[in-house]
C-alpha positions in Angstrom: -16.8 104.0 93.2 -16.6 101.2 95.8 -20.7 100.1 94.5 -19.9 100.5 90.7 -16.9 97.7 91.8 -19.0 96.0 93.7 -21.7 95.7 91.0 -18.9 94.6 88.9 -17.6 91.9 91.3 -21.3 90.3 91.7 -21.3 90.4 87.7 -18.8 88.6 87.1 -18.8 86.2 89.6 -22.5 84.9 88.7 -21.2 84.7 85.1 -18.0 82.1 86.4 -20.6 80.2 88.7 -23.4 79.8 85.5 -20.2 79.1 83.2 -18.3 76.4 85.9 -22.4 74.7 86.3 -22.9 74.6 82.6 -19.5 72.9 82.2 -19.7 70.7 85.5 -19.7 67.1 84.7 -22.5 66.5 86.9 -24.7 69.2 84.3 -22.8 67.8 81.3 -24.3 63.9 82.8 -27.7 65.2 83.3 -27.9 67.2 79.6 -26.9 63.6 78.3 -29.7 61.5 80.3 -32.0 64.4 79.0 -31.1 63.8 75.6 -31.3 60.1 76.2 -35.1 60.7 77.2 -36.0 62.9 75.1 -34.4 60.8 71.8 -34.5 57.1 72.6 -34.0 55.1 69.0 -36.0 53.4 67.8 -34.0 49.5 67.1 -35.9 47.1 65.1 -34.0 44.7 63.2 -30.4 45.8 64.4 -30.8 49.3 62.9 -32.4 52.7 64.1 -35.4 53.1 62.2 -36.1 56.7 62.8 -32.8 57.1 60.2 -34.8 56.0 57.3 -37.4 56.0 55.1 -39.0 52.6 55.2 -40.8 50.8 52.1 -43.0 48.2 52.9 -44.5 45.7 50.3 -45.3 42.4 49.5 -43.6 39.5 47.7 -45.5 39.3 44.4 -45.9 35.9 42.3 -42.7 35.6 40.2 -41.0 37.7 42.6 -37.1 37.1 42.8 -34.7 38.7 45.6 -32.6 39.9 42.6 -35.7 41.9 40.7 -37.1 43.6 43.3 -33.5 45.2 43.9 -33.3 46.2 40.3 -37.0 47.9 40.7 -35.6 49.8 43.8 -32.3 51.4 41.6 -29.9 48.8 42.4 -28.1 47.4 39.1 -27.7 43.3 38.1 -23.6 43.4 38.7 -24.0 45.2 42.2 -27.2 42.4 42.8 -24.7 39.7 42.0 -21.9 41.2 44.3 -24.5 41.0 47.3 -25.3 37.2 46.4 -21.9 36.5 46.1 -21.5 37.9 49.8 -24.2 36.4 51.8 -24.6 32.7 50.0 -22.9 31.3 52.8 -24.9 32.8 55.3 -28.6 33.2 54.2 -30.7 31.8 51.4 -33.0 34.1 49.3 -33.4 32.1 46.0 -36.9 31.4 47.1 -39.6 33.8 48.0 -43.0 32.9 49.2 -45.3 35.3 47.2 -47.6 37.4 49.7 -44.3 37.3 51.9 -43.7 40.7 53.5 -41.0 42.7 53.0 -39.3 45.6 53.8 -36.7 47.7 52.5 -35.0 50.7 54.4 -33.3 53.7 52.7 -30.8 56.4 54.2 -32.6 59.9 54.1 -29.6 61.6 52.0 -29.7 63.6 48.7 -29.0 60.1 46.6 -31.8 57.8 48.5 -30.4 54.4 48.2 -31.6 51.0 49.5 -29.8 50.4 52.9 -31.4 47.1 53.8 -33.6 44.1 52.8 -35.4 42.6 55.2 -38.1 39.2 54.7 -39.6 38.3 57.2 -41.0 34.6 56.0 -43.2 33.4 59.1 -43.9 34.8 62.6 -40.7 33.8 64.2 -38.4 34.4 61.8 -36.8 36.9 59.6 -33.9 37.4 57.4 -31.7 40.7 57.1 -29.5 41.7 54.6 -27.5 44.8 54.5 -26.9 46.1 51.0 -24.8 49.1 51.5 -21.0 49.9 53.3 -20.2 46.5 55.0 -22.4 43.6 52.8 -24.0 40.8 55.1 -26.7 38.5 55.6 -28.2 36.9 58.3 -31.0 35.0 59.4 -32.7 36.0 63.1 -34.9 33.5 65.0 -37.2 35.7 67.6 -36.8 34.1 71.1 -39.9 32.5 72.8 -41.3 33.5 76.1 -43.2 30.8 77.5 -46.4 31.6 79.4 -47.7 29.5 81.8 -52.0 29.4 81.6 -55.1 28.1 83.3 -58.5 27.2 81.1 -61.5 25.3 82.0 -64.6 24.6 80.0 -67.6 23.0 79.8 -68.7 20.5 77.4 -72.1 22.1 75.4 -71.2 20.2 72.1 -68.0 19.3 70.7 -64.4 19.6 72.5 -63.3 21.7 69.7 -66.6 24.1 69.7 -65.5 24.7 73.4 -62.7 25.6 73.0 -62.7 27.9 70.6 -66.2 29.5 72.1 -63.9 29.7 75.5 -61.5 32.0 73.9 -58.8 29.4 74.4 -56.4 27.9 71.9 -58.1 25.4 69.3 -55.0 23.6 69.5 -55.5 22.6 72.9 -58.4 20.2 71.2 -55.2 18.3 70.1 -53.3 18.5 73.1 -56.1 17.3 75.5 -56.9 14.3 72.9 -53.3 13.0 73.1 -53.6 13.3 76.8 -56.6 11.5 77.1 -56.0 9.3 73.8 -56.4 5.8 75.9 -59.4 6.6 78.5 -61.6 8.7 76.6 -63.6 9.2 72.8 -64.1 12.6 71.9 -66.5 11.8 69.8 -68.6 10.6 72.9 -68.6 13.3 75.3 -72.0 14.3 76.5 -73.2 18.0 77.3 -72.0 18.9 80.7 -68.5 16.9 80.8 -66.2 19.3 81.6 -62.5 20.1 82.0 -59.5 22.2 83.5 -56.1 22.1 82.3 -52.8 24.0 82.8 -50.3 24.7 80.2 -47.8 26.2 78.4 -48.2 28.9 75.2 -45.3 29.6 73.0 -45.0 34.3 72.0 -42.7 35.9 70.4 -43.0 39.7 70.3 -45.1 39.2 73.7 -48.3 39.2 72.3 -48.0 36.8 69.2 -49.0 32.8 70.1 -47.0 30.3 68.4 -48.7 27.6 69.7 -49.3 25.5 72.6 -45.8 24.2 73.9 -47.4 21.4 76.3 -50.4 20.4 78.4 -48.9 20.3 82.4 -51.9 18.7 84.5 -55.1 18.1 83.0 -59.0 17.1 84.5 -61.7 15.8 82.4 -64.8 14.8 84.0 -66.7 12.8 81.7 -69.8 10.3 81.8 -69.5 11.1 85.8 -66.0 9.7 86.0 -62.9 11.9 86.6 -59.6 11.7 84.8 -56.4 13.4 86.3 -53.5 13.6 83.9 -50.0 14.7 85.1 -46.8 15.2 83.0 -44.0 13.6 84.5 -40.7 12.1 83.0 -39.8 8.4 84.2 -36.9 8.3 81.8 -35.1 11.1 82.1 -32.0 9.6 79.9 -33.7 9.3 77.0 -36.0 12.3 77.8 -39.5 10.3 77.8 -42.6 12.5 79.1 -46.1 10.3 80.2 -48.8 11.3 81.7 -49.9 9.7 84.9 -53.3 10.1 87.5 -53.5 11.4 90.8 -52.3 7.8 91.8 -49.4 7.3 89.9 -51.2 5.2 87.6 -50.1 5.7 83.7 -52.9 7.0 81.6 -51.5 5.6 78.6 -52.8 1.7 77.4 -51.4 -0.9 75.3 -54.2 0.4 72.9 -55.7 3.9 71.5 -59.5 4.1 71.8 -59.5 4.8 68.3 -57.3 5.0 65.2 -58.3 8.0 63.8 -58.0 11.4 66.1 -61.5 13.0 65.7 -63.8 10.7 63.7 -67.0 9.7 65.0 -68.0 5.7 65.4 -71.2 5.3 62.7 -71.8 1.9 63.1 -70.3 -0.3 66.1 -69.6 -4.1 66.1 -72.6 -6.1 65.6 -73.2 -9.8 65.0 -77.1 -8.8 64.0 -76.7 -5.8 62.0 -78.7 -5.6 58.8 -76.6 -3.6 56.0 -78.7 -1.7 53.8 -75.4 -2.5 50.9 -76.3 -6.2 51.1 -80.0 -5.6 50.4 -80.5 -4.9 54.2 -79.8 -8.5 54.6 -78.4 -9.8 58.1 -74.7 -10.2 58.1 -72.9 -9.3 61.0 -70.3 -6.2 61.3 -67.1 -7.9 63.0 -65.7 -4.2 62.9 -66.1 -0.3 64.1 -66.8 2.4 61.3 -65.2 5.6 62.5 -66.4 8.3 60.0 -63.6 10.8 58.7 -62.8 13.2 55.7 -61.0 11.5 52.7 -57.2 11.8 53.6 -57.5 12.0 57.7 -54.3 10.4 58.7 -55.0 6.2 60.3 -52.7 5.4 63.3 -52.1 2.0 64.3 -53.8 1.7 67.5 -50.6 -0.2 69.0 -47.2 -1.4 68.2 -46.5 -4.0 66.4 -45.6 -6.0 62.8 -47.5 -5.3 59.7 -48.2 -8.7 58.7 -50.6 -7.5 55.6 -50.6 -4.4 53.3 -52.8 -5.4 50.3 -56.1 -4.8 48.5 -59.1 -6.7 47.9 -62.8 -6.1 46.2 -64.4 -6.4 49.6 -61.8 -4.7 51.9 -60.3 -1.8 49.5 -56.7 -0.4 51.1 -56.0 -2.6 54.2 -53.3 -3.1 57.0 -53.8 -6.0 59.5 -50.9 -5.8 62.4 -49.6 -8.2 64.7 -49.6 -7.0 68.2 -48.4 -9.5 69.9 -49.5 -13.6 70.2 -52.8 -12.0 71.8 -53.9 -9.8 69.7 -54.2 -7.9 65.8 -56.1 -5.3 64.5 -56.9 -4.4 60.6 -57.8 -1.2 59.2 -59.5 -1.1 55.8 -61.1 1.2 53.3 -58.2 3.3 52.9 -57.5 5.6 50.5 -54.0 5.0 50.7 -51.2 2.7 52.4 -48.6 4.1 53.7 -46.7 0.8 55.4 -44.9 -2.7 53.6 -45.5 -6.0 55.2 -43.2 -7.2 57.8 -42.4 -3.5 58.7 -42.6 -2.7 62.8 -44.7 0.1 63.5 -45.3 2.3 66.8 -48.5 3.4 68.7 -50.0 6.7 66.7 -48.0 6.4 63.6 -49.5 7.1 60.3 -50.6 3.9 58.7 -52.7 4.9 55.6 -55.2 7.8 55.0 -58.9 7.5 55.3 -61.0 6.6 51.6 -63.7 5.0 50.0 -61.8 1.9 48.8 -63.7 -1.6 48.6 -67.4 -1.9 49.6 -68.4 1.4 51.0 -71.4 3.6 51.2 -69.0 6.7 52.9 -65.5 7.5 53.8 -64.2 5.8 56.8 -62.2 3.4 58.4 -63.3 0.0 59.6 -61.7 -1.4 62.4 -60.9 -4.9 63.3 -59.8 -6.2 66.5 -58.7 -10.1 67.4 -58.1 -11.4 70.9 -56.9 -14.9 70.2 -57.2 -15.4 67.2 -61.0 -14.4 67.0 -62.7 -11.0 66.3 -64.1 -9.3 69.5 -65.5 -5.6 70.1 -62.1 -3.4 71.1 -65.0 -1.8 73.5 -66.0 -4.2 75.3 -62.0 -5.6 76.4 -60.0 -5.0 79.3 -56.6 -4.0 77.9 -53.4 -4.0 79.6 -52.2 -1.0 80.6 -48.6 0.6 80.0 -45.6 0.0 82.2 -46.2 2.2 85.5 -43.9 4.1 87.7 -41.5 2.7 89.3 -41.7 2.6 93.3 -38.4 4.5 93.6 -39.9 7.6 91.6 -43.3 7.3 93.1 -42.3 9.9 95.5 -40.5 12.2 94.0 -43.7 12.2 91.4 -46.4 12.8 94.2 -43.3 16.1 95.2 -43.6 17.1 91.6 -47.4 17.1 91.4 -48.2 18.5 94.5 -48.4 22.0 93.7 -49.9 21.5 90.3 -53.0 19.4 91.6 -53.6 22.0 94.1 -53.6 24.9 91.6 -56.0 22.2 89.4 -58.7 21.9 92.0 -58.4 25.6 92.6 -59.5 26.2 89.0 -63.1 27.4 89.1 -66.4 25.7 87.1 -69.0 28.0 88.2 -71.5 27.7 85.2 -71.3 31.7 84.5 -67.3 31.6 84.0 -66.9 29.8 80.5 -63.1 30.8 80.7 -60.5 31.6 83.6 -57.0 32.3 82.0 -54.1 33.1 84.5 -50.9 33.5 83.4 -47.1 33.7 84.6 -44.2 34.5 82.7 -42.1 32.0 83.3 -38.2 31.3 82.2 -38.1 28.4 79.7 -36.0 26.8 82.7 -38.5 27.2 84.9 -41.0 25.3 82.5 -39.4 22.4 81.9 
């Protein structure tokens, strides 16, 4: 009798001790992690995608926001409704055909649209919510900046380089604004080459958005070397310049050229024979820089546009007024794009390359006066722009300091075309 209540005891009592585990909060915490784990959601666009049935497609020519509801079951007074509800917050009158899209539908018996969402470039998207509460908003994906390393080495053009490096093309850009005053890129010579340091723009981690700025910068080129530092001497107004390893300021009173990537065809020449004139002598008081019809002309300096005309011989021309030292002229345009007597700044858009005037070939001629007489732009000493002050001197040689030494660390053995480091870096820490 005593074993059969014994039994009995031991019975019950592991029953009450599974029962109190099962219902101990440290059991009922560790089924809810598990459950946690085992079913995270899956958030995309503020919802949980894994409760819907997602329909993907494309934004077809003729396309409205309004009829591609009413293909997917939703009626004209109901589209009208939604309009009404988001017009204040997000704007869906235009569609870009080829667009995606992507509409989300609740898995009950009566399969309804849920959502809209359009997402009209890489970075940004617009959500509206057709169903229960009605809203609309547009998202903006935030940007990690990446901090990276590249080096190259000069086989044909900058841009070939580049892009046979694996780096950005648009570092081709970046490197020419950089450099815009000490070197032509349409001169470089097989085995200049370059490092640089900068920063890429991602959203979604993997997806570039484009270069974001150039930090430090060499280019070794004809045998000389260029440093180029980003540093900001007026930090009211928020201006960034690029300086060398001395403090001196890269930038010049003048660009080498007035068009970006354009190659110089024929250079100035007192003795040149022009094959339009019957190859007669006449001399070429200019520099032809070839370029495709419509590449954008930038004045080569600030200054007053004292001329914005046309003539048989000249085509499209601008002639600006520096200063009492010197002018330059750009002709053969295919369009003007500045009045006379209106100021313009270094690198703004003047006119677009053509084949106005007497021409063989698009281009741009460009004249250059130094006191009142034409001169080759090549062959003068410019001034230089304003350099650092001798109270920020130091704190630039602090700021550089690190970044040269990670520069010169940057390999250019021949077998390593491209070296890419990179560091994820708060947008803070960037700037």
């Amino acid at each position: 009798m005593n074993k059969i209540f014994v039994i009995i005891y031991i019975f019950f009592a592991v029953i009450l001790m599974t029962a109190c585990e099962l219902n101990s909060p440290q059991k009922a915490r560790e089924d809810f992690y598990l459950d946690v784990i085992e079913q995270p959601k899956k958030l995309k666009y503020g919802f949980d995608l894994d409760l819907y049935n997602i329909v993907k497609k494309k934004v077809r020519r003729g396309d409205t926001f309004g009829t591609i509801l009413e293909n997917h079951g939703i009626d004209y007074p109901e589209v009208y409704n939604i309009l009404q509800a988001i017009k204040k917050d997000v704007n869906v009158k235009r569609l870009v055909a080829g667009k995606p899209y992507q509409l989300l539908y609740t898995k009950d018996s009566i399969a309804t649209p849920k959502a809209f969402i359009y997402e009209y470039d890489i970075r940004s998207y617009k959500v509206i919510q057709l169903r229960d509460s009605i809203y609309g908003k547009q998202i903006t994906k935030p940007i990690k900046l990446i901090l990276k390393e590249g080096t190259g080495i000069i086989k044909n053009s900058l841009y070939e380089t580049m892009a046979n490096s694996g780096l950005n093309d648009q570092l081709t850009y970046y490197l020419s604004d950089v450099y815009a005053w000490n070197i032509d890129f349409y001169s470089l010579r097989k085995g200049d080459r370059f490092k640089v340091i900068y920063t890429e723009k991602y959203v979604d981690d993997t997806i570039s958005v484009g270069i974001e700025r150039i930090k430090a910068a060499f280019f070794e080129h004809a045998g000389k070397e260029f440093y180029a530092f980003e540093f900001q001497p007026d930090s009211i107004n928020g201006i960034v310049e690029y300086f060398d390893e001395s403090a001196k300021n890269l930038r010049r009173a003048f660009l080498k050229a007035p068009v970006k990537f354009g190659p110089v065809t024929s250079r100035y020449n007192l003795k040149r024979r022009i094959a339009y004139y019957g190859n007669r002598v006449k001399p070429h008081r200019g520099t032809d820089f070839a370029a495709r019809i419509g590449t954008p002309i930038l004045a080569t300096a600030d200054g007053f546009v004292t001329k914005s005309s046309y003539t048989r011989g000249n085509g499209n021309y601008v002639t600006i007024k520096h200063n009492n030292k010197y002018s330059t002229q750009y002709l053969h345009m295919k369009r003007r794009k500045v009045k006379s007597g209106q100021f313009v700044k270094q690198g703004q858009v003047i006119g677009w390359v053509g084949m106005t005037g007497y021409t063989s070939g698009p281009h741009v001629c460009y004249r250059f006066w130094k006191n009142g007489r034409q001169v080759d732009p090549f062959k003068q000493k410019l001034p230089e722009a304003k350099p650092i002050s001798a109270k920020l001197k130091t704190a630039y040689f602090k700021a550089i300091n690190d970044l040269k030494t990670q520069l010169d660390c940057i390999s250019f053995e021949s077998e390593i075309k491209f070296l890419t480091n990179s560091i994820v870096l708060s947008e803070s820490d960037v700037k």
